[in-house]
C-alpha positions in Angstrom: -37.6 63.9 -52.7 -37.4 60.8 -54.6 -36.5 57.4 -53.5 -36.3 53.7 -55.0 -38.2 51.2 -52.8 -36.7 48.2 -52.6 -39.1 45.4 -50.9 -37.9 42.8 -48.2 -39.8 40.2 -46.0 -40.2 40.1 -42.4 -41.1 36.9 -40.6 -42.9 37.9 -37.2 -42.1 34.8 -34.8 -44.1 36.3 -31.1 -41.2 34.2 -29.0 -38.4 36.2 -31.0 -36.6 38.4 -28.8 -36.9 42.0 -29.7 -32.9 42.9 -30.6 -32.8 39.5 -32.6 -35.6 40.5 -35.0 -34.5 43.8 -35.1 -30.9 42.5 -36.3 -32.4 40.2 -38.7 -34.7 42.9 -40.0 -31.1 45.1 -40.2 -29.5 42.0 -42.2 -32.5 41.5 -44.9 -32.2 45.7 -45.7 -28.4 45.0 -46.4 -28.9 42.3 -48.8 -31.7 44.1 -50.9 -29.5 46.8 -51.7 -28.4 45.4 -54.3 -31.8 45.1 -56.2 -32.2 48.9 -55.1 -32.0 49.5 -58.8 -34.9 47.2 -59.8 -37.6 49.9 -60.4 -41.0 49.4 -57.3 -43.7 49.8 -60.6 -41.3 47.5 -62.7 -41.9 44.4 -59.9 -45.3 45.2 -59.8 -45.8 44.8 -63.4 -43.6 41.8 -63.4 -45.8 40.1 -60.7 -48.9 40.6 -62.6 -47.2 38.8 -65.8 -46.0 36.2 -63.6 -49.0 35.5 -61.4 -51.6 36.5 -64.6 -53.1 38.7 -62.0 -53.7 42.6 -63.2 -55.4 43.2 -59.8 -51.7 43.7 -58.0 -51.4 47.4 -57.5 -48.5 47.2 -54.7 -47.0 45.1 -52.2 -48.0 46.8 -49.4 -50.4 49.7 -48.1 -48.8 51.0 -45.2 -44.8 52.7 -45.1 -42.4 54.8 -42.6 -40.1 56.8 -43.4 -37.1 57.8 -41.0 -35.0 61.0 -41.3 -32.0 62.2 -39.4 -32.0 65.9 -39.5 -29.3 68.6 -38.5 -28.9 72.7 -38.1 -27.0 74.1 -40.7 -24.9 77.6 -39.5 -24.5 80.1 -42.2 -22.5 82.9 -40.4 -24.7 83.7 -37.1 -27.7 82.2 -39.1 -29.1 78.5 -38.4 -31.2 77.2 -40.8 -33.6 73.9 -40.4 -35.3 72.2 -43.4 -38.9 72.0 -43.1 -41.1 69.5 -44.8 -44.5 69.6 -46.9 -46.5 66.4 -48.1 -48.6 67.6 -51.2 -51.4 64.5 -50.4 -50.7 62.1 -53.4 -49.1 60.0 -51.5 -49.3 56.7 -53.0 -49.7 54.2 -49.7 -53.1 54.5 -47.3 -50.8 55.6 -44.5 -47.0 57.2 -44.2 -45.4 57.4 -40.9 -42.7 60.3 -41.3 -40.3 59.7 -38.4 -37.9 63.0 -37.9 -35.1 62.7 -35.2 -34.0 66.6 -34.8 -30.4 65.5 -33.6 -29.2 69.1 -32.6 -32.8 69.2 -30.2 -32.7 65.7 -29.7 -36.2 65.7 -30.4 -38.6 63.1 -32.2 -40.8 64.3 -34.4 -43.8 62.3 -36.3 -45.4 63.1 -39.4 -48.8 61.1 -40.8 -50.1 61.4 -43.9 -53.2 59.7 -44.5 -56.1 59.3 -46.9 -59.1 61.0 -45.0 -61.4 59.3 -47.0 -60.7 55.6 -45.1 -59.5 57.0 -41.6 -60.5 59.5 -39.0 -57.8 61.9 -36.8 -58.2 60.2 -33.7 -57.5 57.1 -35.1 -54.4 58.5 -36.3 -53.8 59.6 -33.3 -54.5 56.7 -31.7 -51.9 54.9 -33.9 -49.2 57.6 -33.2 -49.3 56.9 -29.1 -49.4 53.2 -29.9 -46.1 53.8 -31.9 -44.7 56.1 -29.1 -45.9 53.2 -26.8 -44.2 50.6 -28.4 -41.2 52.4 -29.2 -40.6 53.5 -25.2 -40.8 49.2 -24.5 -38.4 48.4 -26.9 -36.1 51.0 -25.0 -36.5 50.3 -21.5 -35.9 46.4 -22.3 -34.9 45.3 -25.6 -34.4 41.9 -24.1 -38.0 41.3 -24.4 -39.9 39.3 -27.0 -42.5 40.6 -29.5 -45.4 39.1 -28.0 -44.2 41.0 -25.0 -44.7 44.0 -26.3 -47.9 45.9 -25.9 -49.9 48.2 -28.0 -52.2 49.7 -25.2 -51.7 52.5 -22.6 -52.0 51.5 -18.9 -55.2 53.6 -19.0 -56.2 51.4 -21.8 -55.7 48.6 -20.2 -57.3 49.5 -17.4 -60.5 50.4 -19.1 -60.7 46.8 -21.2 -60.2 45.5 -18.0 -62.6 47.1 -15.6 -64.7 49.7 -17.0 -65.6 47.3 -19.9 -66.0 44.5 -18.1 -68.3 46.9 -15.1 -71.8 44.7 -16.3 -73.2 44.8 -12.4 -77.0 46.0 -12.5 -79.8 45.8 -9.7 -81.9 43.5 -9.0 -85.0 42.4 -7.1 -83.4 40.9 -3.8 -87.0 38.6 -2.9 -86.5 36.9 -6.3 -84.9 34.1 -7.0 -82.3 33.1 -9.8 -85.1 31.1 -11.6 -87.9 33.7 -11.3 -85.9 36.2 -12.7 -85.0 34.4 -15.9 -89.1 32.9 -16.7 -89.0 36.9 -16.2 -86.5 37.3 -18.6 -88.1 34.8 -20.9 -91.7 36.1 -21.2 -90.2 39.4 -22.3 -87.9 38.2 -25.1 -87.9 35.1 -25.7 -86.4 34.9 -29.0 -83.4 36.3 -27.8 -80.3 34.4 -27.8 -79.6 33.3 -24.0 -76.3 31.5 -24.2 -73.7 30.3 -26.9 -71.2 27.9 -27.2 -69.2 27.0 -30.2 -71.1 27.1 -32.9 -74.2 27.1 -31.4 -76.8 29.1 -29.2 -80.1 28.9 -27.9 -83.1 31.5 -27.1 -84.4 31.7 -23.7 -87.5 29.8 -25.1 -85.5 26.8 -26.2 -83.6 27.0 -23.0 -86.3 27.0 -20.4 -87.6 24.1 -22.4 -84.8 22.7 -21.7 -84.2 23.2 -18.3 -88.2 22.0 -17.7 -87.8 18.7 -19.3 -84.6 18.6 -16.9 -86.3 19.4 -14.1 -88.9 16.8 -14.6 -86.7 13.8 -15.1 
């Protein structure tokens, strides 16, 4: 298959509601099409002699690709296209997106360079898809910073099990015995940080002496 890419901007505003951006989106594909002529590697080079840049090797790294695709009946024979990526795919990744409208199925394709990502992080990617796609459906009235790339279960576990940092500890002690505890074991380990700065438990029981004294 060959196509002519034809490159349009998107700017991502996070209080934009969902069916505005994607109509504005729809609107910027409409008014490239007439530059769909205007060869991808030809704008490339052309950026390089305008910028004096040789480094640009493309515009973007990352591309999805959405096809519509039908039975065909020959006689009392139904025939389906079927499709095979030969790997020299150009971008890192390629989303293939194929809507079987006779099944009304979705079907999704990644091709990928192994060399800079691992399955389950395309499969990661693949549910956060799914997971953003099935928002956008059940309210399309929402904005884009309403949108979610996490599961429930994912948020769940960044919530809790993440943030699960009880441990046990000696009930006769106090607070303060505990941490001159704390300190005699590491004491160049950093104790707390703000900003830009941070202290070791050394430098902050210092600290907390010369308090105490005053």
């Amino acid at each position: 298959m060959f196509v002519s890419t034809a490159a349009a901007r998107a700017f991502v505003e996070p209080d934009t509601g969902l069916t505005a951006f994607m109509q504005s989106v729809a609107k910027e594909q409409l008014s490239i099409l007439r530059h769909q002529k205007y060869p991808y590697n030809q704008l490339i080079q052309d950026l390089r002699d305008i910028h004096r840049n040789k480094d640009i090797q493309r515009l973007f790294g990352i591309s999805m690709e959405y096809r519509p695709v039908s039975w065909v009946d020959l006689d009392d024979v139904r025939i389906h296209t079927d499709y095979d990526f030969g790997g020299d795919e150009a971008n890192d990744i390629v989303f293939h997106i194929v809507e079987m409208l006779d099944d009304r199925q979705l079907v999704v394709h990644v091709d990928y360079r192994i060399h800079l990502f691992e399955a389950h992080e395309m499969q990661r990617m693949v549910r956060q898809l799914l997971t953003v796609a099935e928002q956008i459906v059940r309210a399309p009235q929402q904005t884009i910073a309403d949108v979610s790339l996490l599961l429930q279960e994912e948020k769940q576990m960044i919530l809790t099990s993440f943030n699960d940092t009880s441990a046990d500890y000696p009930r006769e002690k106090t607070i303060h015995e505990l941490f001159e505890e704390q300190v005699e074991r590491t004491p160049e380990h950093i104790a707390v940080v703000m900003d830009d700065k941070q202290l070791s438990y050394e430098e902050l029981n210092r600290r907390a002496n010369r308090l105490a004294r005053t």
